[in-house]
C-alpha positions in Angstrom: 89.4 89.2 88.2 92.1 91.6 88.9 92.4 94.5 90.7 94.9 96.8 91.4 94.4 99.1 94.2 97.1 102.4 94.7 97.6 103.3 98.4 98.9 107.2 98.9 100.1 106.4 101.9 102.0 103.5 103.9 99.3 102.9 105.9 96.7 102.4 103.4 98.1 99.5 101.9 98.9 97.7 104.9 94.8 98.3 105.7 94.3 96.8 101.9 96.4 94.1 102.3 94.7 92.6 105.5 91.3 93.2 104.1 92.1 91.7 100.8 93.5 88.5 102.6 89.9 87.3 102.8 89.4 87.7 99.0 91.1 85.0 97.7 88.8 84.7 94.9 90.7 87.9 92.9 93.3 88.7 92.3 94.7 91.8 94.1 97.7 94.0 93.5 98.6 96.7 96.3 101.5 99.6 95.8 101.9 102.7 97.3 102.1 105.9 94.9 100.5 109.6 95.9 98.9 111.6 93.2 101.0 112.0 90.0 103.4 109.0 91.0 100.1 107.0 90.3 100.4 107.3 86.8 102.9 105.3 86.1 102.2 102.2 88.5 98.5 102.5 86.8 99.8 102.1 83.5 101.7 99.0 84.3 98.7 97.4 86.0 96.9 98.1 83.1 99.6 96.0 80.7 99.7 93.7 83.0 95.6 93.1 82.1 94.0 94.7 85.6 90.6 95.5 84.9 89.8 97.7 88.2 92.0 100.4 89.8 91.3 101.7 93.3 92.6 104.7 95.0 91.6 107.2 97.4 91.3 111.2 97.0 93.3 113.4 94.7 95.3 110.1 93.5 91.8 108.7 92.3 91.1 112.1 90.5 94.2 112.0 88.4 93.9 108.3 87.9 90.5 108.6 85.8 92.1 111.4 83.7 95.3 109.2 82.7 93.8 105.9 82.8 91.0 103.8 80.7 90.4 102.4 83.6 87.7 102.1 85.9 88.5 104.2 89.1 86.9 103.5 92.4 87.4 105.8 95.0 88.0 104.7 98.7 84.8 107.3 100.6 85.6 108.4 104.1 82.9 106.6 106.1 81.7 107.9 109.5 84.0 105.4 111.0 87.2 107.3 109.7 86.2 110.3 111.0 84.9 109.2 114.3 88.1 107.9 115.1 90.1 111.6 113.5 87.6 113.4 115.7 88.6 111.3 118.9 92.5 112.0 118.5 91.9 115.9 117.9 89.3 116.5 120.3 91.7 118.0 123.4 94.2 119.5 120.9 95.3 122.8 122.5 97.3 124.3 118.9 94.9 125.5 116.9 93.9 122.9 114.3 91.9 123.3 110.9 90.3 120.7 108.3 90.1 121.3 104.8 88.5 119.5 102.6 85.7 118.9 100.1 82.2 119.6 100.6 81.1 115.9 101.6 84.3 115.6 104.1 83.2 118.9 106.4 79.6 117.8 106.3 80.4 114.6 107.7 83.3 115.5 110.1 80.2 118.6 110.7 78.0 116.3 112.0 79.7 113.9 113.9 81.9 116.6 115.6 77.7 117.9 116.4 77.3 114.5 117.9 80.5 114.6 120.2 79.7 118.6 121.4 83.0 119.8 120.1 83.2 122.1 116.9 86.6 122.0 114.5 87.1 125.4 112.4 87.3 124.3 108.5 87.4 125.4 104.9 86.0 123.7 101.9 87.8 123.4 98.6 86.5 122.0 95.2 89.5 121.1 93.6 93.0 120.0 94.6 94.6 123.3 92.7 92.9 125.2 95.9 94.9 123.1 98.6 97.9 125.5 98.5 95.5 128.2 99.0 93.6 127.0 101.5 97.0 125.8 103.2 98.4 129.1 102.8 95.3 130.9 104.2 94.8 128.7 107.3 99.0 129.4 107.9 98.4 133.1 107.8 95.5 132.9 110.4 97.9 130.8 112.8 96.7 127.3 112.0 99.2 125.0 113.1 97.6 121.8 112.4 95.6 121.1 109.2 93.6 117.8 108.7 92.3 116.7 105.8 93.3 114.0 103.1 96.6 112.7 101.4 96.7 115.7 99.3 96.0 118.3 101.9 98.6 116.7 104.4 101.4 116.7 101.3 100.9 120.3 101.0 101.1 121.1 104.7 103.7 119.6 105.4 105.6 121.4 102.3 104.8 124.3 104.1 106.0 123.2 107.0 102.4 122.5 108.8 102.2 119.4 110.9 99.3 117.5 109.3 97.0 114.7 110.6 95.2 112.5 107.6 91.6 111.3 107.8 93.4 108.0 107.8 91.1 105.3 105.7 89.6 102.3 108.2 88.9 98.5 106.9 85.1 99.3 106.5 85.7 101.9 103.8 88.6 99.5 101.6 86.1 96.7 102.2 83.5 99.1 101.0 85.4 100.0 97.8 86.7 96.3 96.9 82.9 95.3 97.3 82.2 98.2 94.7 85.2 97.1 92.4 84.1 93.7 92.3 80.6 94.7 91.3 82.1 96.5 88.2 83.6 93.0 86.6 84.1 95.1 83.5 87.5 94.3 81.7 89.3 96.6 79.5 92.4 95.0 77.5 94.8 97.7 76.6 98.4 96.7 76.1 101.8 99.4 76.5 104.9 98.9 75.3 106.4 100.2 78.5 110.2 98.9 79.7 109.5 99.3 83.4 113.4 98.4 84.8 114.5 101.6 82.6 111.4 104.0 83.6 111.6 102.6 87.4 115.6 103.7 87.2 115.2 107.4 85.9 112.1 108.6 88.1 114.1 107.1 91.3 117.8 108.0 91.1 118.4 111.8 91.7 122.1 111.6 90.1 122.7 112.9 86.7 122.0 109.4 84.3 122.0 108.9 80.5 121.4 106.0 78.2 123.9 105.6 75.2 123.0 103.2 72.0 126.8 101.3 71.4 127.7 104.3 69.1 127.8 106.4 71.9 124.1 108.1 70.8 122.1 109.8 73.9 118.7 108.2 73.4 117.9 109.7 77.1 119.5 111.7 79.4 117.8 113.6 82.7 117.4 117.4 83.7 120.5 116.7 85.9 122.7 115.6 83.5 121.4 118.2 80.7 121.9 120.8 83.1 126.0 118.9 84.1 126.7 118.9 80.2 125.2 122.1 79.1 122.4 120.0 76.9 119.0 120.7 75.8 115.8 118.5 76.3 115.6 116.2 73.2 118.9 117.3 72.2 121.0 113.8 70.6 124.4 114.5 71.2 127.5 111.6 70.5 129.5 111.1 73.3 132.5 111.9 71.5 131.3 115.8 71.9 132.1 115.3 75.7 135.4 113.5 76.0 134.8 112.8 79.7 131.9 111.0 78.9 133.2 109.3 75.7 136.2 107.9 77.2 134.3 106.1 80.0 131.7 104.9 77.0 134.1 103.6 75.3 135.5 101.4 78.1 132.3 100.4 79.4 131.7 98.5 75.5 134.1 95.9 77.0 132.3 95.4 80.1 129.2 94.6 81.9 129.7 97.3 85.1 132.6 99.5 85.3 133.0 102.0 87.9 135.5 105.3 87.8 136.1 109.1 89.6 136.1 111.9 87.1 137.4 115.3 87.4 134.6 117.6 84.9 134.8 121.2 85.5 136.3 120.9 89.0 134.4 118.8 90.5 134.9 115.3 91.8 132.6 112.5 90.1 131.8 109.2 91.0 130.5 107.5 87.7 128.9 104.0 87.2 128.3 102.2 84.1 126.2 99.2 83.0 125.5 97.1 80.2 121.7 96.5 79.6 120.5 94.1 76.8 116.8 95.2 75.4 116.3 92.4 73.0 119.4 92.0 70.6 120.3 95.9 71.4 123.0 96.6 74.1 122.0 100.0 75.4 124.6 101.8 78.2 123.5 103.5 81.1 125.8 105.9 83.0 125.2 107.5 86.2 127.2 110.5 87.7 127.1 111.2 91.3 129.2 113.8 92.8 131.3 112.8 95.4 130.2 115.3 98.2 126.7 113.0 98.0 128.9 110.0 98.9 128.5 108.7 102.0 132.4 108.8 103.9 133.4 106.2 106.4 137.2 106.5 107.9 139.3 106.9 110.7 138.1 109.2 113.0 135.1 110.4 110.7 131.9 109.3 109.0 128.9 111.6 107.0 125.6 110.2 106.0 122.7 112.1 104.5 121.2 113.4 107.8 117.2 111.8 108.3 114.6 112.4 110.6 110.9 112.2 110.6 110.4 116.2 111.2 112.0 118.6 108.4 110.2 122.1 109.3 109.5 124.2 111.9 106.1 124.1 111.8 106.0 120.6 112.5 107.7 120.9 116.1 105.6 121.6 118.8 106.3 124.9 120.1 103.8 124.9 123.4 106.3 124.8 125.5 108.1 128.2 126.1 111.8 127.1 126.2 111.6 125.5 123.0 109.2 128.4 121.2 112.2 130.6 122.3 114.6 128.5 121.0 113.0 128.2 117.2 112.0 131.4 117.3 116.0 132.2 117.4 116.6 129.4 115.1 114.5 131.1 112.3 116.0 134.4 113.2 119.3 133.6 112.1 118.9 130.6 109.5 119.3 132.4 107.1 122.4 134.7 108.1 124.7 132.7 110.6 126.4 129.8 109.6 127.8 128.3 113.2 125.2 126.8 115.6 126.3 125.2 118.7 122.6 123.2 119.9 123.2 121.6 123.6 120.0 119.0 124.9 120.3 115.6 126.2 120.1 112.6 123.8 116.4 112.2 122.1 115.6 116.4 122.9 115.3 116.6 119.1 118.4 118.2 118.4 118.6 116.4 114.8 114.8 117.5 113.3 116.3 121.0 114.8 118.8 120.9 112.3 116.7 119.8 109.4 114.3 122.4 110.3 116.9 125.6 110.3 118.3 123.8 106.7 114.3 123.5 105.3 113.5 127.3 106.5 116.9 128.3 104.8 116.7 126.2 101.1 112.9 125.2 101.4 113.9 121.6 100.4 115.1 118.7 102.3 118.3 117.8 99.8 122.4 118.4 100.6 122.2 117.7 104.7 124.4 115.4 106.7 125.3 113.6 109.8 128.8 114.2 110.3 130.0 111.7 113.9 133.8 112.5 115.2 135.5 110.7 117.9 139.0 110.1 119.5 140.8 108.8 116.1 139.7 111.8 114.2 142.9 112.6 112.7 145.0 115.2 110.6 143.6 113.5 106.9 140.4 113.6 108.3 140.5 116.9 109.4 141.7 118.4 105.8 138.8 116.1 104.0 136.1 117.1 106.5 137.4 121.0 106.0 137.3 120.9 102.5 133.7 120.2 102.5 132.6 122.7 105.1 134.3 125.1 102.6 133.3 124.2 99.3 129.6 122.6 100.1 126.5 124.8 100.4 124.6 122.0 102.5 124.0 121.7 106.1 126.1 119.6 108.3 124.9 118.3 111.8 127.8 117.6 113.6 128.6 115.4 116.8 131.1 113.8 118.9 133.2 116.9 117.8 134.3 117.6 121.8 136.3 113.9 121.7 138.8 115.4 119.1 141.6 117.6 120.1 142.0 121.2 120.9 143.9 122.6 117.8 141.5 120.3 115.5 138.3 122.0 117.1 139.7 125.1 116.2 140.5 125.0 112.7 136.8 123.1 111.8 135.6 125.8 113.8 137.7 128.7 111.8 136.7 126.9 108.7 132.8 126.9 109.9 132.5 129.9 110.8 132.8 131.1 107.5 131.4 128.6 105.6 128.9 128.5 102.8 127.2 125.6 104.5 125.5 125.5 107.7 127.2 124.0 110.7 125.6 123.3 113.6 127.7 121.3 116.5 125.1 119.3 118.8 126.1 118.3 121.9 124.8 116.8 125.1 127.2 118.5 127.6 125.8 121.5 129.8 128.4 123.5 129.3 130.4 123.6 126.1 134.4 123.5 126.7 136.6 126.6 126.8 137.6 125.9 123.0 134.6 127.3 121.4 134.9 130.6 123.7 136.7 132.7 121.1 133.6 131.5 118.3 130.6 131.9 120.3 130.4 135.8 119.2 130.0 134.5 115.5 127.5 131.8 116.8 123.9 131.3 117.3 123.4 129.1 120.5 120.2 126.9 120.8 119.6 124.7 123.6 116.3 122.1 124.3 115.0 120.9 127.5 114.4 117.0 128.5 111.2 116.0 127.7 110.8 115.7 132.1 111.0 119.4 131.4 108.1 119.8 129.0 105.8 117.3 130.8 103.0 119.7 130.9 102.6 118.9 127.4 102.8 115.5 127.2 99.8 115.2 125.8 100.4 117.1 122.7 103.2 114.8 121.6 101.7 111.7 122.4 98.8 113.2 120.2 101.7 113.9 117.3 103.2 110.7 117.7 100.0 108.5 117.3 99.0 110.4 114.3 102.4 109.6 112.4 102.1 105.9 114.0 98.7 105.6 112.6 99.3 106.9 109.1 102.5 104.4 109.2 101.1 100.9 109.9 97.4 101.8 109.0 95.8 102.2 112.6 93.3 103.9 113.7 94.5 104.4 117.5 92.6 107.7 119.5 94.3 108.0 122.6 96.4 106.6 125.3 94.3 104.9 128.3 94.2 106.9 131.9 96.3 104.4 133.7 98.8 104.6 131.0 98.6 108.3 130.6 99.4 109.1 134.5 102.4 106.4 134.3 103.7 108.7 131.8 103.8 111.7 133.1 105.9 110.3 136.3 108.6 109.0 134.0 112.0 110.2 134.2 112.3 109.6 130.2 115.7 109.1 129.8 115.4 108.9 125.9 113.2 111.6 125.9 111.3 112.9 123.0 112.9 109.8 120.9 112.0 107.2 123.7 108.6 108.3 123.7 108.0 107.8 119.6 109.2 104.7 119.9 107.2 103.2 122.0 104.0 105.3 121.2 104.9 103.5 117.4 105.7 100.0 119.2 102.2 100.4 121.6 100.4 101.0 117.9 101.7 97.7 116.5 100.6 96.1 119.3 97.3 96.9 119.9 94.2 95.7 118.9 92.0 98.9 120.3 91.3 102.5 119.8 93.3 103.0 122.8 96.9 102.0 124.1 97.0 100.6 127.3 99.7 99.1 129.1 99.6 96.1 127.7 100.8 97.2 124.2 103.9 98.9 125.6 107.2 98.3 127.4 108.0 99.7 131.1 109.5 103.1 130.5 112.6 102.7 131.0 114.3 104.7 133.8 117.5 106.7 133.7 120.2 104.0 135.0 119.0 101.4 131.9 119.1 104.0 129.5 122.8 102.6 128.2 121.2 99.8 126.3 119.8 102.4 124.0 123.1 103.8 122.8 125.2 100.5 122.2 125.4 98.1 119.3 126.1 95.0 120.1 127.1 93.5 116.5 130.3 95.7 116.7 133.6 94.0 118.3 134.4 93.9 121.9 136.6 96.5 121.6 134.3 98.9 119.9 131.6 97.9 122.7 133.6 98.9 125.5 134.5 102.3 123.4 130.8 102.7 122.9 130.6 102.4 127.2 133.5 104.7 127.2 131.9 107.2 125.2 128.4 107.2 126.9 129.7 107.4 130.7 131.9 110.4 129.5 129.0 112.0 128.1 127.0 111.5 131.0 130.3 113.5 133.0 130.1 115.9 130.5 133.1 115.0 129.5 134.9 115.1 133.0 137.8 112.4 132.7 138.3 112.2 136.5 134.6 111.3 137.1 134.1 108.7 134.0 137.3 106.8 135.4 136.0 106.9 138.7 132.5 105.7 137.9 134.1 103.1 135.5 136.5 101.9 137.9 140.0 102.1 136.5 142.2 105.1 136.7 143.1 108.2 134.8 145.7 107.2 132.6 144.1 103.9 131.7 140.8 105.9 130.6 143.5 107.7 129.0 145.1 104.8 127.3 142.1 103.8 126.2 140.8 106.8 124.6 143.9 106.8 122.2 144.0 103.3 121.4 143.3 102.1 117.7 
């Protein structure tokens, strides 16, 4: 027997996958999708002769409409919401569940059980989730619980969310019911999964051409680049851009070229595919701003962190509610941000928080890292894009480059479509910015040894994400542990406390984390290890050391040499060495 089973969520199928280890006697497939991304993996189990599908919530619902199927639906068991109840207990934001009827009666009556209550609303269909969310955001909810659904639609509104995360009793529970179906249903689909894989996964503008330079398929992105319609069936010939390339690609199996179409820069990739005895082409265009840029002096990378919104930072702590409250005042009308915290203080999810509350999508931002070899190319290359790109660029290392290079990006930022923000962990920015800080918005966040008081709160975030990740069900942190904690100096701050909240939930076998799963804190004079990589060259290292101890002298020349034990000028020399 075979049966497939479609996990929403990461940590789902790394549940299914230990609980179907001691089913040997089936056949079981296991791949994550979340609610109309389901379709299409469900289809392909289906060709591939699976006779059950399991799946959980609002991705089980829509699997029953578009499959013939069986469906069986993973139940929350009193198990799974024991252990929600546990982790949300002492939460001091206010926190609502929605859900369906048979979720609040049982989180109801075990919450009954523990003598705590949890404010809720019930929903009978997933088309009232965005009204539910939106009511509970109105009424200054700032956590929701509820399912995979309900937590997709919090957190695109920018509502931290906590999922009624599914335990091994329920999965067990469902493959027991799934096994007692042994119904099979042969339906075969003529489906070519590489091609359909390719255009629901690449965001770039892609087409397919037949060898006479037909579109048998192209995407909204590159009907919308080409002025096309949906279904239209243009030749390539009508775009000589794209029929030139065509007809070069005929004589190979992957060519790769930059455009120029309408102003813009493209990078365009081509490759031969062979369905059968057909050769079909498909072409990609990616504009080059998307590109990823590595030279001297200068990198950008699509900026990532695990918080996009606002209303997934914790704002309990009064320094930093001030400081998002400024943030949303003037997302949306100043340009230039200068954001000063230590390393780990959050400075990054910050940025991607001021771009989501400003283009309510996470698209177009990116990590742009300076340092001493930042030169003139890479100044004009970096200033075109703050002047022609309406994304959002997180800048650091921008206080190693030199005065007159500061102030052009600066000039050029200041009036920039995009939104710059220059991060920095120095107390006191240098004279150079002076002249800009009246066009300027200037945020700052406090060490986590700061915002100790709520400790608690994030270690209650962190486990939550931790748990969702790698399919735990972890409650709490253990006294002993808790009251280490709160004396650390937490040099890594916010950042050094996910990471070993999310290394103490890999570890351990419990409902709590004790100090068994985790490593020592570390304290303040180890922190170094943290910020080098040690695959890089010698020379790279000791820049890396360099860099570091002159952050930590905010950048003061005379105190780095001193504490690194040469003099001036050979700090100096070093500084300017390629």
């Amino acid at each position: 027997m075979k049966i497939g089973i479609i996990a929403p969520y990461q940590g789902l199928k790394e549940v299914a996958e230990k609980v179907s280890s001691s089913h040997r006697d089936i056949t079981i497939a296991i791949q994550i999708a979340d609610l109309e991304e389901a379709i299409e993996p469900a289809r392909q189990l289906e060709a591939d002769g699976f006779q059950v599908l399991i799946s959980r919530g609002g991705t089980a619902r829509i699997l029953r409409e578009h499959s013939s199927l069986p469906v069986v639906e993973i139940d929350v068991s009193g198990y799974d919401i024991l252990r929600t109840l546990l982790l949300i207990k002492d939460a001091k934001d206010p926190i609502e569940l929605i859900g369906f009827p048979n979720v609040c009666h049982g989180i109801n009556q075990v919450a009954h059980l523990l003598d705590t209550t949890i404010s809720y609303q019930t929903i009978h269909s997933q088309l009232e989730v965005d009204t539910a969310v939106k009511d509970a955001i109105n009424r200054g909810i700032q956590i929701v619980v509820g399912d995979t659904v309900t937590i997709t639609t919090a957190k695109r509104f920018g509502v931290e969310g906590i999922m009624i995360s599914s335990g091994p009793e329920s999965v067990e529970q469902a493959l027991f019911q799934a096994k007692e179906i042994g119904q099979v249903i042969l339906q075969q689909h003529s489906i070519n999964s590489g091609y359909q894989r390719l255009f629901n996964t690449l965001p770039e503008a892609i087409v397919l051409l037949t060898e006479k330079g037909n579109v048998t398929f192209s995407n909204q992105a590159f009907q919308n680049l080409f002025h096309m319609k949906a279904g239209q069936h243009l030749l390539s010939e009508h775009i000589p851009e794209l029929y030139q390339f065509h007809r070069e690609l005929l004589n190979y199996s992957f060519l790769q070229h930059t455009i120029n179409y309408q102003g813009r820069i493209f990078i365009v990739e081509g490759e031969t595919l062979h369905q059968g005895k057909e050769k079909l082409y498909f072409l990609k265009f990616s504009d080059e701003t998307r590109y990823a840029i590595d030279q001297k002096g200068l990198s950008l990378h699509p900026l990532r962190s695990d918080i996009v919104s606002f209303g997934q930072i914790s704002a309990a702590n009064e320094h930093v509610h001030k400081t998002l409250e400024t943030a949303k005042r003037d997302a949306n009308s100043v340009p230039l941000f200068f954001i000063q915290g230590e390393n780990g203080t959050g400075k990054r999810s910050l940025a991607m928080a001021i771009h989501h509350y400003r283009t309510n999508h996470t698209e177009n931002q990116w990590l742009v890292s300076l340092n001493y070899e930042f030169d003139e190319a890479a100044l004009e290359r970096l200033n075109t894009i703050f002047a022609t790109t309406a994304g959002t660029f997180y800048i650091k290392g921008w206080e190693r480059i030199g005065k007159k290079q500061l102030t052009s990006l600066l000039d050029t930022a200041s009036t920039s479509p995009a939104t710059c923000l220059f991060a920095t962990v120095q107390e006191q920015l240098p004279e150079t910015v002076n002249p800009f800080l009246n066009q300027a918005t200037l945020l700052t966040l406090p060490p986590l040894r700061e915002r100790l008081d709520h400790l608690q709160e994030y270690i209650r975030t962190f486990i939550a994400r931790s748990n969702n990740k790698h399919g735990k069900q972890i409650v709490g942190v253990k006294e002993g542990l808790l009251t280490e904690w709160k004396t650390a100096t937490w040099p890594g701050n916010l950042e050094e406390l996910q990471h070993t909240i999310e290394q103490g939930v890999q570890a351990s076998d419990g409902p709590f984390l004790g100090k068994e799963d985790v490593e020592p804190v570390q304290e303040t004079g180890n922190a170094l290890e943290h910020h080098l990589d040690l695959t890089q060259p010698l020379e790279q290292i000791e820049k890396q050391i360099i860099e570091y101890i002159l952050e930590q002298e905010n950048m003061n020349q005379t105190q780095a040499a001193k504490r690194l034990g040469i003099n001036r000028s050979t700090l100096w020399r070093k500084l300017k060495e390629d």
